[in-house]
C-alpha positions as CSV (number, residue, x, y, z in Angstrom):
1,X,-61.7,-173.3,48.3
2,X,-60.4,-174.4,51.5
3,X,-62.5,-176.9,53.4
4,X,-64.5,-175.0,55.7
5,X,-64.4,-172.0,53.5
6,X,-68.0,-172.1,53.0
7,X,-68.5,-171.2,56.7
8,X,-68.5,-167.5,55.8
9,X,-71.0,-167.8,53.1
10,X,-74.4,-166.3,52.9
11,X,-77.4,-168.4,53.1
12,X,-78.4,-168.0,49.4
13,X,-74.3,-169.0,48.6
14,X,-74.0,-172.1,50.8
15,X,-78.0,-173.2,50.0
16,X,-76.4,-173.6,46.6
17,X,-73.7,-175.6,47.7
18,X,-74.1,-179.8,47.6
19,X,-73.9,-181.4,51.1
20,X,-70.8,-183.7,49.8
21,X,-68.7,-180.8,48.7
22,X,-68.3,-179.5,52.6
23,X,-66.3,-181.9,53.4
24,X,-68.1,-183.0,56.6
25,X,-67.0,-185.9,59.0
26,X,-67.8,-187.0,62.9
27,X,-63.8,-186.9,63.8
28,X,-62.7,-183.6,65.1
29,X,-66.0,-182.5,66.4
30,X,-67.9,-182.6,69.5
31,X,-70.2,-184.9,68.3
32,X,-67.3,-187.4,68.4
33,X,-66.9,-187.7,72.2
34,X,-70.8,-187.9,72.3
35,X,-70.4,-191.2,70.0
36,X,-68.0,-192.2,72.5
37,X,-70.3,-192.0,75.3
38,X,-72.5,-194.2,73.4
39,X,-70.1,-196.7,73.2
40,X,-69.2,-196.5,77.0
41,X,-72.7,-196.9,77.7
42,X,-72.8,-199.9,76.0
43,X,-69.8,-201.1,77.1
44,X,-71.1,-200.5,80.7
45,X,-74.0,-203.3,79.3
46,X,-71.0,-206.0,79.0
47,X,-72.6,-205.5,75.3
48,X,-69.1,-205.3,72.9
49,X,-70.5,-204.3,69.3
50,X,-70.1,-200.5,68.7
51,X,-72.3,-199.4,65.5
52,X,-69.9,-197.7,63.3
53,X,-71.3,-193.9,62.8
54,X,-71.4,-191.7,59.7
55,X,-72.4,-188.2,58.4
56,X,-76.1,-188.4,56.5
57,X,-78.8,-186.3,55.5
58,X,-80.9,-187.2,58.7
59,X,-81.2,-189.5,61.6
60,X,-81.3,-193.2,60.6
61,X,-80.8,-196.2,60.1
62,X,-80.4,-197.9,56.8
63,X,-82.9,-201.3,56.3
64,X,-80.7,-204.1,57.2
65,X,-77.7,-202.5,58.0
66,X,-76.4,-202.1,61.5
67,X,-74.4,-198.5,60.9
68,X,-76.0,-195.2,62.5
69,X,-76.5,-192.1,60.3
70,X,-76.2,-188.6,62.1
71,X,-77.4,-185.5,60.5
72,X,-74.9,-183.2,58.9
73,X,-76.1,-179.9,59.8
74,X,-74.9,-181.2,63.7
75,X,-71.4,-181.4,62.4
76,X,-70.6,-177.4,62.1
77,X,-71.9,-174.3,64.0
78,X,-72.7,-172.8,60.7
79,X,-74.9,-176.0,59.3
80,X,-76.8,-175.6,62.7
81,X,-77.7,-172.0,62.3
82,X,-78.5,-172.6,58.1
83,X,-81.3,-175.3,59.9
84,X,-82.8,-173.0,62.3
85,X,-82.9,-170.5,59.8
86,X,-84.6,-173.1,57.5
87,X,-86.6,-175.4,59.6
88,X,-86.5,-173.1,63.1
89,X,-85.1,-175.6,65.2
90,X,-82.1,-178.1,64.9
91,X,-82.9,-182.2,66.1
92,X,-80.3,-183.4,68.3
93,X,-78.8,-179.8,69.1
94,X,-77.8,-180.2,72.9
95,X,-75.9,-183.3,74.1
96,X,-78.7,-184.7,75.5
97,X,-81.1,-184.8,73.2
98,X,-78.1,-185.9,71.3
99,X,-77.6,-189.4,72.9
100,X,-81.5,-189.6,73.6
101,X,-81.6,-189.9,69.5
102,X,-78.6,-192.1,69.4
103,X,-79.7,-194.7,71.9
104,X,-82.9,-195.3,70.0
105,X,-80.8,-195.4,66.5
106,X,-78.3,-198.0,68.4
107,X,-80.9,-200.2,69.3
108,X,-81.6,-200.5,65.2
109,X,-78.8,-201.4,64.9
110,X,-78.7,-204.2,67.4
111,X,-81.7,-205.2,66.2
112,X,-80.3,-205.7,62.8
113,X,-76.6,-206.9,63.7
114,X,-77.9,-209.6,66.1
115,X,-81.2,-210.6,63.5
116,X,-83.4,-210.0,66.8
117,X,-87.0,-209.5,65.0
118,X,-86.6,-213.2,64.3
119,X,-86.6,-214.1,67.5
120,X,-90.1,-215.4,68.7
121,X,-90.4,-213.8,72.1
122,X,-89.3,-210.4,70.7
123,X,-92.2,-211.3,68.1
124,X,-94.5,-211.9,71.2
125,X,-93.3,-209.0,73.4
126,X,-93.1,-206.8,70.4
127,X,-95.3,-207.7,67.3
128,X,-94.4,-208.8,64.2
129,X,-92.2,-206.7,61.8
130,X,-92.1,-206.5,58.1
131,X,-90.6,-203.5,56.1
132,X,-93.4,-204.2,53.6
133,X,-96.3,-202.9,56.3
134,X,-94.6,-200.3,58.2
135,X,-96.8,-197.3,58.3
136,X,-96.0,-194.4,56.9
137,X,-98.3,-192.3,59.5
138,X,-99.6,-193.6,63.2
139,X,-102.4,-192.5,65.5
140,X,-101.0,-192.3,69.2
141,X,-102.8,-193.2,72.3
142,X,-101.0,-190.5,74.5
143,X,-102.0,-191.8,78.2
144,X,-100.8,-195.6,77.0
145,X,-99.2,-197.2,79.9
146,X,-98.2,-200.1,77.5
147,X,-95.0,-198.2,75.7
148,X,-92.5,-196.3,77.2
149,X,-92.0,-192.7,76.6
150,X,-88.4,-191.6,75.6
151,X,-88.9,-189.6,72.3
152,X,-91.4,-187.2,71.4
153,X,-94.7,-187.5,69.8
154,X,-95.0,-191.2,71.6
155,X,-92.9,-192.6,69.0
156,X,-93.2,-195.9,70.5
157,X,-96.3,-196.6,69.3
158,X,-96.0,-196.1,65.8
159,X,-94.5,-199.4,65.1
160,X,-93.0,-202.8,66.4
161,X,-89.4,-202.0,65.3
162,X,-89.4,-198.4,67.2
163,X,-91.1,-200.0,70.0
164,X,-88.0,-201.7,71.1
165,X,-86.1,-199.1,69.9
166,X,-87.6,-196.6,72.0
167,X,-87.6,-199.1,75.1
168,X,-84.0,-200.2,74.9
169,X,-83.3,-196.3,74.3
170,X,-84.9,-196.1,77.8
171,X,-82.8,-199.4,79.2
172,X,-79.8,-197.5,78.0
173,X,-80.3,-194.3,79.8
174,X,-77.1,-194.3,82.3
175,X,-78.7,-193.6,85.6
176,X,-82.4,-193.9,85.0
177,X,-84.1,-196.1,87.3
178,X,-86.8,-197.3,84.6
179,X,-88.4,-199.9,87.2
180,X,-89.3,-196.8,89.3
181,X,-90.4,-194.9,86.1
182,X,-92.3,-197.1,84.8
183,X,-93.6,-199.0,87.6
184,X,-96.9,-200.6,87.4
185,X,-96.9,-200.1,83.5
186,X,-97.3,-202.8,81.3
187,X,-94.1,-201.1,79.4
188,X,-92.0,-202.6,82.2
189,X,-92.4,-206.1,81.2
190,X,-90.8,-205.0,77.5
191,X,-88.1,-203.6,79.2
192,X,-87.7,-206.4,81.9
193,X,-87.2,-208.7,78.5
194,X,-85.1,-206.3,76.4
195,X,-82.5,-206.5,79.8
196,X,-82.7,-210.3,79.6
197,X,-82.1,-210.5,75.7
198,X,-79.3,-208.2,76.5
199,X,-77.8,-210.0,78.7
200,X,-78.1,-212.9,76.5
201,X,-76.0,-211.1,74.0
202,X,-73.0,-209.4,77.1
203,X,-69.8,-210.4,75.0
204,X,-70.8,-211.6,72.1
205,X,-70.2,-210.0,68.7
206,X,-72.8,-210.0,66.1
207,X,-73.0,-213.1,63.4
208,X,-74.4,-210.0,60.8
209,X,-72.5,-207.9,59.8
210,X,-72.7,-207.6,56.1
211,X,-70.0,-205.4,54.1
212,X,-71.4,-202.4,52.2
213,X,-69.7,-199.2,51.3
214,X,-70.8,-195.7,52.9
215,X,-70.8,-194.1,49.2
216,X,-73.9,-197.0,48.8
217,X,-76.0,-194.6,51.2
218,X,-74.7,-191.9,50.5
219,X,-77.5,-189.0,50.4
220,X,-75.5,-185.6,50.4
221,X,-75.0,-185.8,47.0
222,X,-77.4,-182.5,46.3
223,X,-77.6,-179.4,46.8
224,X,-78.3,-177.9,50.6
225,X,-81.7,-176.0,48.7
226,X,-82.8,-179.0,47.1
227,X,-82.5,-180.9,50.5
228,X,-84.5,-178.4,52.4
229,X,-87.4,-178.1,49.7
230,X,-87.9,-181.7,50.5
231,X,-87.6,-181.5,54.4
232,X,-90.0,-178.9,54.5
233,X,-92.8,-180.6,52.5
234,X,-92.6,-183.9,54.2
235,X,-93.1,-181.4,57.3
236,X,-95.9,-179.9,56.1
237,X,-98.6,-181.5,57.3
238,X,-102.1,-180.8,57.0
239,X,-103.6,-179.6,60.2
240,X,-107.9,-179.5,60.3
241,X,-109.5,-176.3,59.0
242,X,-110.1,-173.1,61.4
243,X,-112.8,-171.8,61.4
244,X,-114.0,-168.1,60.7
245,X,-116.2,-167.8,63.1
246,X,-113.3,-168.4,66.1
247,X,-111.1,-165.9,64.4
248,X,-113.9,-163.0,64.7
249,X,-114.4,-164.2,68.0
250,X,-110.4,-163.4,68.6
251,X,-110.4,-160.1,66.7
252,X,-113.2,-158.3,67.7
253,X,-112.3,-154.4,66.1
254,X,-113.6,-152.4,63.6
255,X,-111.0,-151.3,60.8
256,X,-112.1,-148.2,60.7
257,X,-111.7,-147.6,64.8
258,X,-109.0,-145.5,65.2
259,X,-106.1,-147.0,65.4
260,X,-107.3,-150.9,65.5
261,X,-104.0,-153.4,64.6
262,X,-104.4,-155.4,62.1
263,X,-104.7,-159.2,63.3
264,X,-102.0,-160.2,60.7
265,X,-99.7,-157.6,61.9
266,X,-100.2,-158.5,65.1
267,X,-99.9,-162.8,64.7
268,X,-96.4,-161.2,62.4
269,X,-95.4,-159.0,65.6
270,X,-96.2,-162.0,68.2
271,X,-94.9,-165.1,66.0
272,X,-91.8,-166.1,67.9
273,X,-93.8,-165.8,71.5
274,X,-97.0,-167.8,69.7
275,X,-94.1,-170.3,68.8
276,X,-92.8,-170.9,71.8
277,X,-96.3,-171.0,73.5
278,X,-97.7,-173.5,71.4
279,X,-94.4,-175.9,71.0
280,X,-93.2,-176.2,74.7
281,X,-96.4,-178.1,75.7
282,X,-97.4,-180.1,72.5
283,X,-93.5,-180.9,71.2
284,X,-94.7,-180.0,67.4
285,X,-92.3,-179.1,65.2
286,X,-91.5,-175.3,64.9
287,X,-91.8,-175.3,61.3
288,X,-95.2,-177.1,61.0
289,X,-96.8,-174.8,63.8
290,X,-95.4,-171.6,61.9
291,X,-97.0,-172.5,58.8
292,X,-99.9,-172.9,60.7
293,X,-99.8,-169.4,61.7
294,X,-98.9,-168.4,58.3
295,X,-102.2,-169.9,57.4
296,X,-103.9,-168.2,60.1
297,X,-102.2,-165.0,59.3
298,X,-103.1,-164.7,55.4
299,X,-106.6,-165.7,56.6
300,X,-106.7,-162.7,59.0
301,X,-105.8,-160.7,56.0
302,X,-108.5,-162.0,53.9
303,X,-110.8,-161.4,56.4
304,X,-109.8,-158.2,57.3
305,X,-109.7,-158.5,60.8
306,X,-108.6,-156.5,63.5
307,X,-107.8,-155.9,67.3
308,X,-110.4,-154.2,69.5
309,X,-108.6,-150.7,69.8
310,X,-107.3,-149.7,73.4
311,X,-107.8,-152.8,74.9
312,X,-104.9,-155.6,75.7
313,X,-103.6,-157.9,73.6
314,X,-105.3,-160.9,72.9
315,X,-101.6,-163.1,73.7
316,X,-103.4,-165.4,76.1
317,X,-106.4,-166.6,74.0
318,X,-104.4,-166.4,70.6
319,X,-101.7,-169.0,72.2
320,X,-104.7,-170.8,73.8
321,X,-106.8,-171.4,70.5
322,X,-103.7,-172.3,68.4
323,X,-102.3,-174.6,70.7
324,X,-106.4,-176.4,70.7
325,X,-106.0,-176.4,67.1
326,X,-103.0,-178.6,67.2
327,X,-103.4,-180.7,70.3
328,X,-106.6,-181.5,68.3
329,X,-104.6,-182.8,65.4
330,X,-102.1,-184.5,67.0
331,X,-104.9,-186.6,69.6
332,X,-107.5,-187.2,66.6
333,X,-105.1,-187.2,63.8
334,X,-101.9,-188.9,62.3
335,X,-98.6,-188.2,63.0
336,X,-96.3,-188.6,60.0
337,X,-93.5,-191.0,60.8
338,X,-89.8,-189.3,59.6
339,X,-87.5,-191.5,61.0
């Protein structure tokens, strides 16, 4: 089979497929002039050490390694359409949001190549680090002046290591005026110190940089269906019970009235506008709201609700009590960290 054969396959056919038989690399894609523009950017810092890039299941990192990892679906039209289909949106998909997600895994990077969480004022600005207590979940303080904002769901906060990741992502930005931005926040004096520490570093290549072999983290070796299986339970998070009571209030009709609709049929009808509703203002995952409204929907059904016959649709309050239920969650609850 020819290397990009499996472009014309079906989504059952190329699910079946392992990630390392598609032959996938950064060179001779768009995605390579947008790892160039990284570099520039850095370059345009006076800062000389360009974190080699590979092809990897997700965005990251590895512990201790100062190498950046970019998703493989980003590498080929048809891998992006394969993670809509599966997951309903695609990280990184425009060039902005591109280089938004590799500043902040550059600054990992640096962080690793230059040993900088053993520094004691990063300790002080920061926090301490340890790979043994990083959380696996975090509870944000959304209207925090004391972390920047660059990612969403206030990534910042979950943790010392993406705390300066996030605030050199900002630092980074090629014509952001952060001192504007961030005036008057106590953010600004992490990012007042993470322009001194790199100017302390403006020509200097790292002392760490310890050989290892892609292949060692390599995690495309399964099968496109076995990946996704585990990408969507580590999205599935659990969001807090609805209630019963709420749902009557939103479907009102009688079964037997005429020609009520169904509340499931309509949530089914009215999923991709509900979608968009709910995810433009909170920035939660597509996936994890639509199986929120899969929930929702197969409890309409057990309740055997409907809408009130001849009046308008209920789009309005539907959207409004959906997007309560997970603004709710996301202010009073965990966020998962996947990083």
């Amino acid at each position: 089979m020819e290397t990009t054969a499996w472009a014309d396959l079906g989504d059952e056919a190329l699910l079946d497929k392992k990630i390392s038989q598609l032959g996938l690399t950064l060179a001779g894609t768009p995605l390579a002039a947008l790892v160039q523009q990284l570099y520039d950017e850095l370059t345009a810092k006076g800062l000389v050490f360009h974190p080699p890039c590979h092809v990897g299941d997700e965005w990251f990192v590895p512990v201790g390694i100062p190498a950046i990892f970019v998703p493989f679906f980003l590498t080929h039209e048809r891998l992006r359409r394969l993670e809509r289909t599966m997951m309903l949106e695609v990280e990184g998909e425009s060039p902005e949001w591109f280089m938004r997600l590799m500043r902040h895994e550059a600054a990992h990077a640096y962080a690793y190549a230059y040993q900088l969480t053993r520094k004691r004022k990063w300790q002080r600005v920061f926090g301490l680090t340890s790979t043994d207590t990083t959380p696996d979940s975090y509870r944000p303080r959304p209207y925090s002046h004391s972390y920047v904002v660059h990612l969403d769901d206030w990534y910042a906060q979950s943790h010392p290591d993406e705390d300066f990741a996030e605030t050199f992502a900002v630092w980074l930005t090629p014509g952001l005026d952060w001192r504007e931005r961030f005036k008057g926040w106590k953010a600004l004096q992490k990012l007042e110190y993470v322009e001194e520490l790199m100017g302390s570093l403006a020509g200097r290549m790292p002392p760490y940089q310890p050989g290892y072999r892609v292949k060692d983290f390599d995690c495309l070796n399964v099968k496109l269906k076995t990946h996704y299986a585990r990408k969507r339970k580590l999205y599935e998070d659990t969001y807090p019970d609805f209630y019963d009571r709420d749902l009557r209030q939103l479907f009102t009709g009688a079964p037997d009235a005429g020609r009520a609709l169904a509340a499931s049929r309509y949530l089914r009808a009215r999923r991709r506008e509900l979608l968009d509703a709910v995810c433009e203002p909170t920035n939660e995952k597509r996936y994890r709201v639509n199986k929120l409204l899969a929930r929702l929907i197969e409890r309409c059904d057990q309740l055997g609700l409907h809408l009130p016959s001849g009046g308008p649709a209920p789009d309005l309050p539907v959207a409004a009590y959906i997007t309560t239920l997970v603004m709710n969650y996301l202010f009073t609850g965990k966020f998962k960290r996947t990083k």
